[in-house]
C-alpha positions as CSV (number, residue, x, y, z in Angstrom):
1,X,90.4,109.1,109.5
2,X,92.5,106.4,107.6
3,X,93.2,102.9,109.7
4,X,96.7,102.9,110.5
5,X,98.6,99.1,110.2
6,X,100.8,98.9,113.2
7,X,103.8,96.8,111.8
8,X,107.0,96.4,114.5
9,X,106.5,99.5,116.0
10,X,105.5,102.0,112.9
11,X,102.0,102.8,112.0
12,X,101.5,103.1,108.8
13,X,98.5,104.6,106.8
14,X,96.4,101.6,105.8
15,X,96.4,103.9,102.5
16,X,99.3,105.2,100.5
17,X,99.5,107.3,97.2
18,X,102.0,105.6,95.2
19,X,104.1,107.4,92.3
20,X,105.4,105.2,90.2
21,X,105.9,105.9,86.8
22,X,103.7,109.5,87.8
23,X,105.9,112.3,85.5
24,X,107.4,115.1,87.6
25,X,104.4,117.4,86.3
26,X,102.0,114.9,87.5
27,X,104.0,114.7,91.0
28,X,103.4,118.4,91.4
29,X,100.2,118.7,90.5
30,X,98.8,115.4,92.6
31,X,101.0,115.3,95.8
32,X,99.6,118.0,97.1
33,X,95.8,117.9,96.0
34,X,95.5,113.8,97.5
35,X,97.6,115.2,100.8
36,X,94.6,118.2,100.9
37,X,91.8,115.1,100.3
38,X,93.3,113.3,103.2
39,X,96.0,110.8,102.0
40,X,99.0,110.9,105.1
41,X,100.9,108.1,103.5
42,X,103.2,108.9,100.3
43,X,105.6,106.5,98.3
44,X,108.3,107.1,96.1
45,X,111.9,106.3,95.1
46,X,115.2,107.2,93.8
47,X,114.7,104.9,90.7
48,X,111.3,107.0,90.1
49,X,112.9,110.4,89.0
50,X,110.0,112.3,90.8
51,X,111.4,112.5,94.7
52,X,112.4,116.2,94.3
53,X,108.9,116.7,92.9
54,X,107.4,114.8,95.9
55,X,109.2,117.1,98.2
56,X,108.0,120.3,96.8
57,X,104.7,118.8,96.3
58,X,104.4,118.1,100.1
59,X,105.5,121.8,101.3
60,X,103.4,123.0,99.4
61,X,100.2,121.2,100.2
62,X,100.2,122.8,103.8
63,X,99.7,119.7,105.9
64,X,102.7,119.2,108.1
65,X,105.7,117.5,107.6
66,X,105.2,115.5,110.4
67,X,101.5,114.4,110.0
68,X,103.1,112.5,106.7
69,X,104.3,108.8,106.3
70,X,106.9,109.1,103.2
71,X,108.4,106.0,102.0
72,X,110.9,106.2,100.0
73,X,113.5,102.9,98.7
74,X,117.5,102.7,97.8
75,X,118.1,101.4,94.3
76,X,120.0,98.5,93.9
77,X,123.1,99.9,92.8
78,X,123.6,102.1,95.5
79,X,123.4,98.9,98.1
80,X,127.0,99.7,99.4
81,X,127.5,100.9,102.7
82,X,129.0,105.1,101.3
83,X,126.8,105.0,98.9
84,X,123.1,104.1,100.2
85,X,124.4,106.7,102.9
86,X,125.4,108.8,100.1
87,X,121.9,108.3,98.3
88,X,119.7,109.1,101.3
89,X,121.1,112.3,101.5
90,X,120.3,113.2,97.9
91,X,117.2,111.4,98.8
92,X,116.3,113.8,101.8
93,X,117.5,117.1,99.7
94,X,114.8,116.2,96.7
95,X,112.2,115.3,98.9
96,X,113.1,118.8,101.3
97,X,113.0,116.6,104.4
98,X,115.4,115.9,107.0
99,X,114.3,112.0,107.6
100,X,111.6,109.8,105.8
101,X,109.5,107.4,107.7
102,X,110.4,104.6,105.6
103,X,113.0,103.6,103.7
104,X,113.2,100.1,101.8
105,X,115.8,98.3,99.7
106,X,114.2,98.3,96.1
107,X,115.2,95.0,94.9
108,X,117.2,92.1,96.1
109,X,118.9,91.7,92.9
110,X,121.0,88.8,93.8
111,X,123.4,91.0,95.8
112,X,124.3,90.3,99.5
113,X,122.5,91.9,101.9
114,X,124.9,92.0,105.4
115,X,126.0,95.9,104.0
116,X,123.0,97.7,102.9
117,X,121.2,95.9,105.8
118,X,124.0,97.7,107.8
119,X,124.0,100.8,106.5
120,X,120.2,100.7,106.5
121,X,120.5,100.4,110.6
122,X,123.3,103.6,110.1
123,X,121.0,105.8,109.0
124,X,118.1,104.8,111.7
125,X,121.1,105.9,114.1
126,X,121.5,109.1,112.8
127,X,117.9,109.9,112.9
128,X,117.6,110.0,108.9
129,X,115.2,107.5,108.3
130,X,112.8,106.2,111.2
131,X,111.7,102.7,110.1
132,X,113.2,100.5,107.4
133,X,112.4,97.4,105.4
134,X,112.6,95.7,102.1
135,X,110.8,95.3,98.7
136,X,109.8,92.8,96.5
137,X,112.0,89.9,98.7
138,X,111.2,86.4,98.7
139,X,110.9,85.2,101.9
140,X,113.9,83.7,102.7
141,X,115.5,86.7,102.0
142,X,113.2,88.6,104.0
143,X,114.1,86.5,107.2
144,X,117.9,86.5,106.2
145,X,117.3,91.0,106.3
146,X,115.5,90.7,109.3
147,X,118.1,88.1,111.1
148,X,120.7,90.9,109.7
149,X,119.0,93.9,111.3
150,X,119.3,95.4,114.5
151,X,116.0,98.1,113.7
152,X,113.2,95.8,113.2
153,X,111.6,95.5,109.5
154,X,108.2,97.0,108.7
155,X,107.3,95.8,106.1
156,X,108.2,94.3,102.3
157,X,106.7,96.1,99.8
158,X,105.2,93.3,96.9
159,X,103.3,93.1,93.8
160,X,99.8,92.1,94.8
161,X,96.1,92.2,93.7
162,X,93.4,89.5,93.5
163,X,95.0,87.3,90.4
164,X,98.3,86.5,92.5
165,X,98.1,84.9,95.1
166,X,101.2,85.8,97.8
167,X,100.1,83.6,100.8
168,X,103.9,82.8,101.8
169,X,105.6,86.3,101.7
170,X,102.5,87.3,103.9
171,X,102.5,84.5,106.5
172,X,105.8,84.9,107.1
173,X,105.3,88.6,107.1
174,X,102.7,88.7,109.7
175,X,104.8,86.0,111.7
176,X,107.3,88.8,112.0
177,X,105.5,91.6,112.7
178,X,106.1,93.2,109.5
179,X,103.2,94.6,107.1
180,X,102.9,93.9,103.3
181,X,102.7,96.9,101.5
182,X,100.5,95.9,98.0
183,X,101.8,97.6,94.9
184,X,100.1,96.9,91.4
185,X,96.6,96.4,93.1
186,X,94.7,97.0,89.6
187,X,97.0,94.0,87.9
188,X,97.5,96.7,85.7
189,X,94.4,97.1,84.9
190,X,92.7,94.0,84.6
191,X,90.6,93.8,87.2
192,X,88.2,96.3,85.7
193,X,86.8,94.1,83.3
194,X,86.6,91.2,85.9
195,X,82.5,90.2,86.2
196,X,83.3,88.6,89.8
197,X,84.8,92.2,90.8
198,X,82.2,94.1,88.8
199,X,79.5,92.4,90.4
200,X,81.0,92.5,94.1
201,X,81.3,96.4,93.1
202,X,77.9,96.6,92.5
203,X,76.7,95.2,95.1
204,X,77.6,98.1,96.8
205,X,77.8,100.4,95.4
206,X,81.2,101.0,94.9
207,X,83.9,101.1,92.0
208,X,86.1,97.9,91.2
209,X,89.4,99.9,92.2
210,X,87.3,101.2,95.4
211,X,86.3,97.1,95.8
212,X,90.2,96.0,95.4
213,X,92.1,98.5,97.4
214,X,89.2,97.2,100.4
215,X,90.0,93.4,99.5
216,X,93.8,94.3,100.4
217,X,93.3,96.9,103.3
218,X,90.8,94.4,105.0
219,X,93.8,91.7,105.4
220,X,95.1,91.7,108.4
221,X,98.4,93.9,108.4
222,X,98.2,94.8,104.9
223,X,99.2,98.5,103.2
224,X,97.8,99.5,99.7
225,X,99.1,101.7,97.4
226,X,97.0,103.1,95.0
227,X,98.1,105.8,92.2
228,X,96.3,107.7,89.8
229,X,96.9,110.9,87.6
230,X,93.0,111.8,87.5
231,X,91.9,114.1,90.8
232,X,88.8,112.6,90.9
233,X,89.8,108.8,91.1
234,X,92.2,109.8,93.7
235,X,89.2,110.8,95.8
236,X,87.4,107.8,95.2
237,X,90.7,105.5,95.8
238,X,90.3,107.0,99.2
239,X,87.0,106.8,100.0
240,X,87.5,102.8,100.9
241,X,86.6,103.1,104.8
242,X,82.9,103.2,104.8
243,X,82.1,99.8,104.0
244,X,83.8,96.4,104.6
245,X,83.2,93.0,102.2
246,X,81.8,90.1,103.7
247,X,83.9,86.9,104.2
248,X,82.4,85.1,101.5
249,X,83.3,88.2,98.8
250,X,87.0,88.7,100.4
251,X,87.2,84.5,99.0
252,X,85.8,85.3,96.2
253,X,88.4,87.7,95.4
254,X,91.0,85.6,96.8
255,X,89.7,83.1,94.4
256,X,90.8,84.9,91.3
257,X,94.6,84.4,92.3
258,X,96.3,82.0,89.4
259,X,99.5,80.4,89.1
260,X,100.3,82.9,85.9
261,X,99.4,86.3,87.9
262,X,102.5,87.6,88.6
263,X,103.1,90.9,86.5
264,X,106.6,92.5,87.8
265,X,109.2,90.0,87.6
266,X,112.4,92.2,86.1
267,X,115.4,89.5,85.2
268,X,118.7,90.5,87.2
269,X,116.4,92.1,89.8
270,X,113.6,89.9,90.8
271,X,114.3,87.0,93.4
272,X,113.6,83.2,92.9
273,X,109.9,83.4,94.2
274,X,108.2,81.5,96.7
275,X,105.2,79.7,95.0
276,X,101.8,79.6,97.1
């Protein structure tokens, strides 16, 4: 059974299937065959153009509804009070769902946050969306939402893997309760040919991926998504619970992190970041 991160009252799967930038044939075909290997925990988005191919992947994977964690986030120009209501309706209809268990604003792109804060508590109230929080939000911001906000935020939803170090957004997660959920885990990619990762791998046993999903899941109230097109890596992104790195590994991984790691930093959308 996957860990679950308790994070202001929701528990999340320690373990999510991300589809970002997955096609809609990809959706269908790998929502449902990771939900039959044991994933719970599913995230998506509007801005992702695959929700409605979420929704029909999960009814028709047979596990229930309600034994699935489904994130999903509000894009930034919907942040208005009618239309982020507006958008989680079409949100629910794709995904075939009458409430997701998470729902995060996408970006902060520079826009005030006391209405889709608002309207993010509006739809908690009308039983549409069951926890809420934010994504990729510096931390000021992420203590201005949370001061905003009558629901409690989960969790913010950041770029993270071993070459960026995101000590400040998680600090001041933690001090509030709230989870970081890890996107971009594989630095695109560059981790694989990393010898301190390859040899940590090795050591036992294990894949590089298998070794960096652990690095995050082992911090204390942390979330990893992992996504994958291939069947068989998403079987071996999940098989991450039977073995635990030792203190001095987890620093050498934390080790890696360098002030030019950051990948995802879109102008107009990405905050003023907090530097560690």
């Amino acid at each position: 059974m996957q860990n679950l991160v308790s994070a202001n009252g929701a528990k999340i799967p320690a373990l999510g299937y991300g589809t970002f930038r997955l096609p809609g044939p990809d959706t269908l075909r790998m929502v449902p065959h990771v939900l039959k290997l044991g994933f719970r925990h599913i995230d998506t988005a509007q801005i992702y153009g695959n929700e409605a191919e979420v929704g029909e992947g999960i009814a028709r994977s047979g596990v229930k509804r309600a034994d699935i964690f489904l994130t999903t986030k509000v894009w930034v120009d919907k942040y208005g009070r009618d239309a982020l209501i507006a958008s989680v309706d079409e949100s629910l209809s794709k995904l075939k769902t009458d409430y997701v268990d998470l729902l995060l604003l996408h970006w902060p792109a520079g826009q005030p946050l006391p209405e889709p804060v608002a309207a993010l508590n509006e739809v908690v109230k009308a039983g549409k969306v069951r926890h809420i929080g934010v994504s990729n939000f510096n931390v000021a911001q992420m203590k201005e939402a949370i001061a905003l906000s009558e629901a409690p935020l989960v969790t913010n939803q950041v770029e993270y893997h071993p070459y960026l170090d995101q000590s400040p957004v998680i600090g001041a997660a933690r001090a509030a309760g709230l989870s970081v959920t890890a996107y971009y885990a594989m630095a695109d990619g560059k981790v694989f040919t990393d010898p301190v990762l390859k040899d940590i791998a090795a050591a036992h046993g294990k894949s590089v991926a298998q070794t960096v999903l652990r690095w995050v899941i082992q911090q204390d109230g942390l979330v990893a998504l992992s996504k994958t097109a291939g069947e068989e890596r998403a079987a071996e992104n999940l098989a991450i619970f039977d073995f635990e790195l030792s203190p001095q590994e987890m620093a050498a991984i934390h080790g890696l992190a360098r002030p030019d790691g950051r990948i995802v930093s879109p102008a107009r959308l990405a905050p003023e970041w907090d530097a560690a």
